[in-house]
N, C-alpha and C positions, 0 to 999 in steps of 0.2 A: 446618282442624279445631281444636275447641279442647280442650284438655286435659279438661277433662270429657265430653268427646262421643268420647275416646280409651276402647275396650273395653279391660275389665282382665280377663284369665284367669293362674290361679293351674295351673302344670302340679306335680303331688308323684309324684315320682319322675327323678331327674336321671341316669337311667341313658342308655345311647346313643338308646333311643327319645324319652323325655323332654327331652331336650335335642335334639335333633331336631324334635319339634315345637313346645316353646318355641321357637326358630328361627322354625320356621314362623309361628306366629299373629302372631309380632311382623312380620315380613313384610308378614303382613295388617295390618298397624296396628294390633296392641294391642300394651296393656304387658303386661308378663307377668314373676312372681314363679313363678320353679323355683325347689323346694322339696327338700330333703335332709335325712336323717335325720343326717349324717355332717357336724360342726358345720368339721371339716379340710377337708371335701371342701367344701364350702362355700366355706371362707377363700380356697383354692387358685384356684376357679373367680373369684371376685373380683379376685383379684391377676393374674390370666392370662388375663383376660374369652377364657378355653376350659374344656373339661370334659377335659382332658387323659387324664383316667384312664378314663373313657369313652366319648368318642369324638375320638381326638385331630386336631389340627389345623382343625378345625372353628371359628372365632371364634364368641363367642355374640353374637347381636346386638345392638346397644346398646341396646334396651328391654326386652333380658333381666335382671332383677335375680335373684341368688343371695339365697334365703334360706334361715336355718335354723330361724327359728320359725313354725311351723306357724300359729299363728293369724293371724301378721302375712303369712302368703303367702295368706291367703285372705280377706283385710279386706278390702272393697269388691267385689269380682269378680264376672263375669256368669255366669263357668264357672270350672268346675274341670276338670282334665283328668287321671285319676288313672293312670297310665304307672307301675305297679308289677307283679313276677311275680306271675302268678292265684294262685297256692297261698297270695298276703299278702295280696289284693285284703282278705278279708272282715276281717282284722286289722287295717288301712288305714283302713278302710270307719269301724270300730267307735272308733278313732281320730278321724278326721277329726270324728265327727257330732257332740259338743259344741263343736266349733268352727266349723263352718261357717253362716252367714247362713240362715234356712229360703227357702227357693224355691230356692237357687240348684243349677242343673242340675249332675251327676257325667257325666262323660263317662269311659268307660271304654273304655281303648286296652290292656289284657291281652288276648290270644288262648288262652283256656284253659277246664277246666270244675274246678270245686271239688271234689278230691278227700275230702276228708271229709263234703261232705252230697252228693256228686253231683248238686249245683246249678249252673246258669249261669252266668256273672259279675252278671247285672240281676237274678239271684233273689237271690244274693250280699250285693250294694251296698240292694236292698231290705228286707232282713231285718235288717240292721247299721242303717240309716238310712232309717227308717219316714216317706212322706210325699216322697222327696227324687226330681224327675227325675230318671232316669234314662235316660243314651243310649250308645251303646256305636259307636265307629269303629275302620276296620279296611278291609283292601283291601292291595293288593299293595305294598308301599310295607319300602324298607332302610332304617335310620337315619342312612349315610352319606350315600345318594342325597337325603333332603331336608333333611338338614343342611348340606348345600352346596348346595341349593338348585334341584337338577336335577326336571323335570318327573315328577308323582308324582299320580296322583288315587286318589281312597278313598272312602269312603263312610261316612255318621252317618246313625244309625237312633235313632228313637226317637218313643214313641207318639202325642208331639204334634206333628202335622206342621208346625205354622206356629212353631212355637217350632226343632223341629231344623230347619228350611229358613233359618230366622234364622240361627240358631249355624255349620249350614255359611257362609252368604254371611258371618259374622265374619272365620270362620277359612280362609276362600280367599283365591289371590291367584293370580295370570298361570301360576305355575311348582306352587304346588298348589290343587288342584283337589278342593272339596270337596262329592261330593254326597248326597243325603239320602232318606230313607226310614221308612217307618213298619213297616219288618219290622223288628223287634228283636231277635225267635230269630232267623230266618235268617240278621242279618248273623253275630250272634254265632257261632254254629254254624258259619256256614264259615270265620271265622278260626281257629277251635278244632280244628275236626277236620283240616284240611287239615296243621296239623304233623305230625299221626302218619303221614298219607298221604306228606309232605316226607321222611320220617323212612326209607321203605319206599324211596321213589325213589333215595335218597341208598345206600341196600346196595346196591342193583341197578347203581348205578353205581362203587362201590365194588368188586365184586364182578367187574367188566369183563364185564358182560352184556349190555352195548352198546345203542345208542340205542334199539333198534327195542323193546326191553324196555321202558326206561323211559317212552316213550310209550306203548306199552300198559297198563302201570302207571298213568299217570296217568290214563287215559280211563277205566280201569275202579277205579281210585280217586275219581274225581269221580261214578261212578255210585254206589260207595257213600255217598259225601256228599249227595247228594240224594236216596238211601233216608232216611240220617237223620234230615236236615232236615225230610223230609217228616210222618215220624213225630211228629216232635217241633212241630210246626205249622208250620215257615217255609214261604217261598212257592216254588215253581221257578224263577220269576223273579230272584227275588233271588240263588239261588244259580250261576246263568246270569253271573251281575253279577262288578264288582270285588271283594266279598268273597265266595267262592267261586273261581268260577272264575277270575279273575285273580289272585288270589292263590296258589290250586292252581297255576298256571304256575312263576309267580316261583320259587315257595321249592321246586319239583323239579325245578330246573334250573340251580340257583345255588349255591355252597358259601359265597356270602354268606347265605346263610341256614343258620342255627344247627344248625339239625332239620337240613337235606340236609347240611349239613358233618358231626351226628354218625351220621348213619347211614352217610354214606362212611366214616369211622373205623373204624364197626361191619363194613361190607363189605369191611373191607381187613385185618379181623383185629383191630382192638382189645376189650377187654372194653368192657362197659359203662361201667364207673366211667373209661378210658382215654379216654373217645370222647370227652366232650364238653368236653376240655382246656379244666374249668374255669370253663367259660364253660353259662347258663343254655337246656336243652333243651325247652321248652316241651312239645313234644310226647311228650316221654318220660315226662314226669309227666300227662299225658293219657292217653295211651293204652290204662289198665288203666278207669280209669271209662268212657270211651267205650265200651269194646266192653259194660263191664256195664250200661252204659242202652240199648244195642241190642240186646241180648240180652232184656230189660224188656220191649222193643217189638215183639219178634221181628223185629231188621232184621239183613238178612244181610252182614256187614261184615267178607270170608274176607283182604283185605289188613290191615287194622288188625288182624284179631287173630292174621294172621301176627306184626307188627312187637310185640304186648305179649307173646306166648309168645316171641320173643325176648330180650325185654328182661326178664322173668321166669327165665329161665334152663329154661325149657323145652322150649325148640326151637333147634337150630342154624342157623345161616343157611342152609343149603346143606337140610337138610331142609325149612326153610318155605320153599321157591322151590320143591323139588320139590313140595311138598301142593299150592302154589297152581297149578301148569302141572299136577297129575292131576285139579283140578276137572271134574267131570262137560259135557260141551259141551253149549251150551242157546242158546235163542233169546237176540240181544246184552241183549234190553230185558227 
């Protein structure tokens, strides 16, 4: 192959996910310029070709270039891959749009919904960056596990099929596995909601309420996620998929995941502010607009807004586990 027929993606965000999937594309055979706001963290990653401070021990791989300037991480490239927390997406977004090439696709790897307009992430990245694809990936996937390289598939959605079916087969290789779709809500949606659902699974095990709980937690978690989704247009298909229900799995039954490590803290007795040592809870800053667009929609969603009247300071854990086991008994569907 020759250096011009080499795909170039620009990943901006060099957090544990971002450099993780930098990893990954290069894998696949592109060059790829990770991008940092933090001109140190930058240096460091150069000098140590690792992201030490994010995800360590990890080598980056040799067609990973650190960069700090934003313009020159996205000079030439087919993608962008914007690996930032949702609540910065639209700040990112509004950023990135005088510098970026016009055509070139925004892939959006945040799992969240915009707490100030209670918009999307693709509503989001559409409103900051008029005209630009937009696709959004997501699917059950840790930053450790494809950062070293371990077997990991996900899923990229976005409206033009032959364009995302393109940009998955870029960005696969033997070990990830990238497939594609043209639901764009649904994927989003069930990477979004399923944190605060992780968030719920993680009390309950926190709380030593034993497995047979948190399976039932999750089953009747994942029915509220495809009230939602349905509401909101995705397809039940999609939500059946890797992001959704394979996702749903992973992060409520892993304390490698963020959300189910801070709602075990939650379960175990810590405050709020204790639980999430530090480290970014995705679902906890979800969880107050999710339940108020399903409310919008009239969708019934009695675990999520057990987990935000917790996390609001209005309900104890021990009280919202009781409301949830005196819901009324009703047919499962």
């Amino acid at each position: 192959m020759t250096q011009q027929a080499v795909p170039a993606i620009a990943v901006i965000g060099a957090g544990a996910w971002g450099t993780a999937l930098a990893n990954a594309a290069a894998v696949a055979g592109c060059r790829v310029t990770l991008w940092a706001r933090d001109a140190a963290q930058i240096a460091a990653m150069r000098q140590d070709r690792s992201n030490q401070a994010r995800l360590p021990d990890v080598p980056l791989h040799e067609r990973v270039t650190p960069e700090a300037l934003l313009q020159a991480a996205v000079s030439g490239v087919q993608a962008v891959l914007l690996v930032v927390p949702a609540q910065t997406v639209a700040q990112m977004a509004a950023t990135l749009q005088p510098v970026l090439p016009q055509g070139v696709p925004v892939i959006i790897c945040a799992k969240g919904i915009d707490r100030a307009s209670g918009h999307f992430m693709s509503e989001v990245v559409e409103e900051a960056m008029p005209g630009v694809p937009v696709m959004v990936l997501s699917g059950p996937s840790f930053a450790q596990d494809v950062g070293l390289g371990l077997p990991t598939a996900v899923v990229l959605a976005g409206r033009d099929e032959a364009a995302c079916k393109a940009l998955a087969e870029t960005l696969s290789s033997p070990r990830f596995r990238v497939y594609h779709s043209t639901d764009l809500r649904g994927v989003e949606i069930g990477g979004a909601a399923k944190n605060v659902l992780a968030i719920a699974a993680g009390i309950v095990a926190g709380r030593g309420l034993g497995e047979s709980a948190r399976a039932a937690l999750t089953a009747r978690g994942f029915a509220e996620l495809l009230r939602f989704s349905h509401a909101f247009g995705g397809r039940p298909e999609t939500l059946m998929g890797l992001s959704g229900l394979g996702d749903l799995v992973l992060t409520c039954a892993s304390d490698k995941s963020r959300n189910f490590a801070f709602g075990l803290a939650l379960g175990r007795g810590a405050s709020v502010e204790q639980a999430s040592g530090g480290k970014l809870a995705e679902g906890a800053l979800t969880a107050g607009v999710l339940v108020v667009m399903a409310r919008s929609k009239g969708v019934d969603m009695p675990i999520a807004e057990a987990v935000n009247a917790v996390l609001e300071g209005r309900s104890g854990i021990d009280e919202a586990v009781a409301g949830l086991m005196a819901r009324p008994l009703k047919s499962e569907h």
